[in-house]
C-alpha positions in Angstrom: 97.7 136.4 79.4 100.8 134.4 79.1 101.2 130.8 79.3 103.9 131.2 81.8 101.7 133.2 84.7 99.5 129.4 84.6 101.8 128.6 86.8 101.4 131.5 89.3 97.2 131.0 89.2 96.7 127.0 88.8 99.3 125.1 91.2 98.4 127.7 94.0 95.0 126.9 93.4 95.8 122.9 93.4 98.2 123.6 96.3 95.3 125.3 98.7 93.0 122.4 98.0 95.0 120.2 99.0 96.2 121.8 102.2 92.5 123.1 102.7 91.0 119.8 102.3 93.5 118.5 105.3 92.7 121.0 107.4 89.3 119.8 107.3 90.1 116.5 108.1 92.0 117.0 110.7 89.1 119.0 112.2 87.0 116.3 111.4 89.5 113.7 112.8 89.9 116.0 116.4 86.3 117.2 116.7 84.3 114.3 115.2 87.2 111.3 115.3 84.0 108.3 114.7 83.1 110.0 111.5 86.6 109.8 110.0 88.5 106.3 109.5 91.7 107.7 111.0 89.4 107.9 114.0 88.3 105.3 114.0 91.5 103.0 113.3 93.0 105.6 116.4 90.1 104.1 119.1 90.4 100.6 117.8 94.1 100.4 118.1 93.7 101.8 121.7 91.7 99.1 122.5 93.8 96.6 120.8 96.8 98.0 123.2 94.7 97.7 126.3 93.7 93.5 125.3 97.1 93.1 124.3 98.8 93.8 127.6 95.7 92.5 129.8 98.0 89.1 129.5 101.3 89.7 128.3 102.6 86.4 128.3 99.9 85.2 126.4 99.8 87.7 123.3 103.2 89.6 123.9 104.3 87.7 120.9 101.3 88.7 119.1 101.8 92.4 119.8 105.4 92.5 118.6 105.0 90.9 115.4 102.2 93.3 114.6 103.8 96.4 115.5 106.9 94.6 113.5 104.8 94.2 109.9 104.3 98.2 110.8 107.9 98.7 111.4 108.7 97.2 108.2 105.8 99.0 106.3 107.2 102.0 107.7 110.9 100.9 106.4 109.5 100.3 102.5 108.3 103.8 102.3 111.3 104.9 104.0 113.9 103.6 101.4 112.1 104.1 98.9 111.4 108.1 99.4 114.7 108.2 100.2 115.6 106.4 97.0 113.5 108.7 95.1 114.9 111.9 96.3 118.1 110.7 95.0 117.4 110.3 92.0 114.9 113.4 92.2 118.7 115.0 93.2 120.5 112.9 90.2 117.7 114.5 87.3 118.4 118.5 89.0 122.1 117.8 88.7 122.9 116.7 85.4 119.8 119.1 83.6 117.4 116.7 82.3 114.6 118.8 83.2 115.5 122.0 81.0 113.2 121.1 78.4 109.5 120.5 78.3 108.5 116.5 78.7 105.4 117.1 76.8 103.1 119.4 74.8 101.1 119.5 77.7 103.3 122.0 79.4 101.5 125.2 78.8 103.5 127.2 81.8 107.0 128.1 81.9 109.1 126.2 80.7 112.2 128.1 81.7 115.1 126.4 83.8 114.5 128.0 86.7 111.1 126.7 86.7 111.9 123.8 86.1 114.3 123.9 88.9 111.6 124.8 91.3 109.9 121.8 90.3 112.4 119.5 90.9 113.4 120.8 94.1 109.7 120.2 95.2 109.4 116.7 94.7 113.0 116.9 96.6 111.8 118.8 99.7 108.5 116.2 99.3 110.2 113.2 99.3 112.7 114.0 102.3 109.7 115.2 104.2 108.1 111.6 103.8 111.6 110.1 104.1 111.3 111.7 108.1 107.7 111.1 108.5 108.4 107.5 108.6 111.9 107.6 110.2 110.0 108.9 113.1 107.2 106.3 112.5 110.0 103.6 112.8 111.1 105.6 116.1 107.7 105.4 117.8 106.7 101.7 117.0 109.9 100.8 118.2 109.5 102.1 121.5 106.2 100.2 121.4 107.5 97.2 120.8 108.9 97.2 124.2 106.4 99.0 125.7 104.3 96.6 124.8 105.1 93.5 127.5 105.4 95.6 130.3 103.8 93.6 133.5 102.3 96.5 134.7 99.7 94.5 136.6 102.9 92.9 138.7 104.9 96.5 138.8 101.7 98.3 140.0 98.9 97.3 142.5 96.9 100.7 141.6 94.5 100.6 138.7 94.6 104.0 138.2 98.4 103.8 137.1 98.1 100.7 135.1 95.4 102.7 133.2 98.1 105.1 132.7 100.8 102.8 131.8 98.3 101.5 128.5 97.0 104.7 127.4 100.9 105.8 127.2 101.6 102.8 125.3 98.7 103.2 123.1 99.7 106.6 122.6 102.8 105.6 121.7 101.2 103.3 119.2 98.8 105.7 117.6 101.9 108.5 117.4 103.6 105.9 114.9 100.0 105.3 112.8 99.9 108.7 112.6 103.6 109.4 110.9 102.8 106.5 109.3 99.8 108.1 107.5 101.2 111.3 106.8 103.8 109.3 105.3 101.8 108.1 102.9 99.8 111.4 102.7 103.6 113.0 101.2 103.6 110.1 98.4 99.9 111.3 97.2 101.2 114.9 97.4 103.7 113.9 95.6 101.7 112.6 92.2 100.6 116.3 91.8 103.8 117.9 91.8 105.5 115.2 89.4 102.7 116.0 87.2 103.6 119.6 87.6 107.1 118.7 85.6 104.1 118.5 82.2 102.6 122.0 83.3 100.0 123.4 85.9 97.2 121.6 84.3 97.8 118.6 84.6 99.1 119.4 88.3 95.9 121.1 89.2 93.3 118.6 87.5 95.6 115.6 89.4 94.9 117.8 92.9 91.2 118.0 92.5 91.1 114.6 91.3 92.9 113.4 94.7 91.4 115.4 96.7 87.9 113.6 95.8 89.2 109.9 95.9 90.8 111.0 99.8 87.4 112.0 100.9 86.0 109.1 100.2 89.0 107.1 101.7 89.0 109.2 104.7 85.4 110.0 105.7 83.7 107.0 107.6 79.9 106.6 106.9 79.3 103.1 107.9 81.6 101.7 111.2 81.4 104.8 113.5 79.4 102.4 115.6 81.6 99.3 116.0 83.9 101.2 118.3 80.9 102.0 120.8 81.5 105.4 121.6 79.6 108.6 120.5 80.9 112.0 119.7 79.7 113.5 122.7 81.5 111.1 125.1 84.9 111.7 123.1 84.4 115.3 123.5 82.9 116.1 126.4 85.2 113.6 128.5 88.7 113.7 129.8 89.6 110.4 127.6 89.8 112.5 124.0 93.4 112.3 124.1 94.1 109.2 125.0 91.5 108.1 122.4 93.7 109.8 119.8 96.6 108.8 121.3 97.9 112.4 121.8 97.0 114.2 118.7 96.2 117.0 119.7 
């Protein structure tokens, strides 16, 4: 076999793990959301909306700076994927990347590979750039969400229920741009290590793929939030739990 089909075997290979092991965890996150930290942080910040606005005028300050430190978070990796696809853009452009890096490469090395390469941290990079555009978007509209005195605007408790669990949608739509975000800067390692061949790109996948699982999978707090599985799945409160995910 030649050295040049690695590529065609190996990165699909490392590409499928990835996007397999994601699919699990959003499964895990929709089915099971207490046995999953993305879960967990979801019901916690739900609860942090609904003590937030029980007295606006005491913690409405509170609320905004926090969901500011997020908007500025969000604005970090924002620039700096943006940043990166320029120069990402810059590399493609003037041909740096028509020779092999490093002995390492055992694929193709051919320019059009290594255009392909290239492009994909590209297309990675803008995709993260978006993710956290529209993370800025949602905390922003939180932000004013936030200090609405729905306990003066509405004498119904059913529609001040309402009024929070939108807002804490709201909330949880921008952790969740947020943290795919971040998700498109680890996806990104393997494919710059792609640039030295489809070894390193597909050891670098498996590799990730283990230290996320143990980032992601909650064995220890699925308690502290005080609601079980069957509650979150059986009742009519799932979404608003997630804050819209599904």
């Amino acid at each position: 076999m030649e050295m040049k089909y690695l590529d065609c075997i190996l990165v699909p290979i490392g590409i499928l793990t990835m996007v397999g092991y994601h699919i699990w965890l959003l499964h895990r996150i929709i089915k099971h959301p207490t046995n999953t930290i993305i879960g967990v942080n979801a019901i916690s910040r739900r609860f942090w909306v609904h003590s937030m606005m029980e007295d606006v005028g005491k913690n409405g300050v509170l609320a905004v700076q926090t969901l500011r430190n997020n908007i500025m978070a969000s604005t970090v990796l924002a620039s700096t994927a943006i940043m990166l696809s320029s120069l990402i853009a810059l590399l493609m452009t003037s041909g740096a990347g028509d020779k092999s890096a490093s002995w390492l490469d055992l694929g193709n090395r051919s320019k059009q590979a290594y255009s392909i390469k290239y492009f994909s941290i590209l297309v990675c990079f803008m995709a993260v750039f978006l993710l956290n555009v529209q993370s800025i978007r949602y905390y922003s509209h939180a932000s004013i969400l936030i200090n609405l005195p729905f306990k003066k605007m509405y004498s119904d408790q059913h529609r001040r229920s309402l009024t929070a669990e939108y807002v804490a949608t709201t909330v949880n739509r921008g952790s969740y741009f947020w943290s795919l975000g971040l998700r498109g800067f680890y996806f990104s390692l393997p494919l710059f290590l792609w640039i030295f061949g489809p070894i390193p790109m597909v050891v670098s996948c498996f590799v990730l793929v283990f230290m996320l699982y143990f980032l992601d999978v909650n064995v220890e707090f699925g308690l502290a939030v005080g609601i079980s599985d069957d509650n979150i799945c059986d009742g009519n409160e799932d979404n608003a739990e997630l804050g819209g995910l599904k």
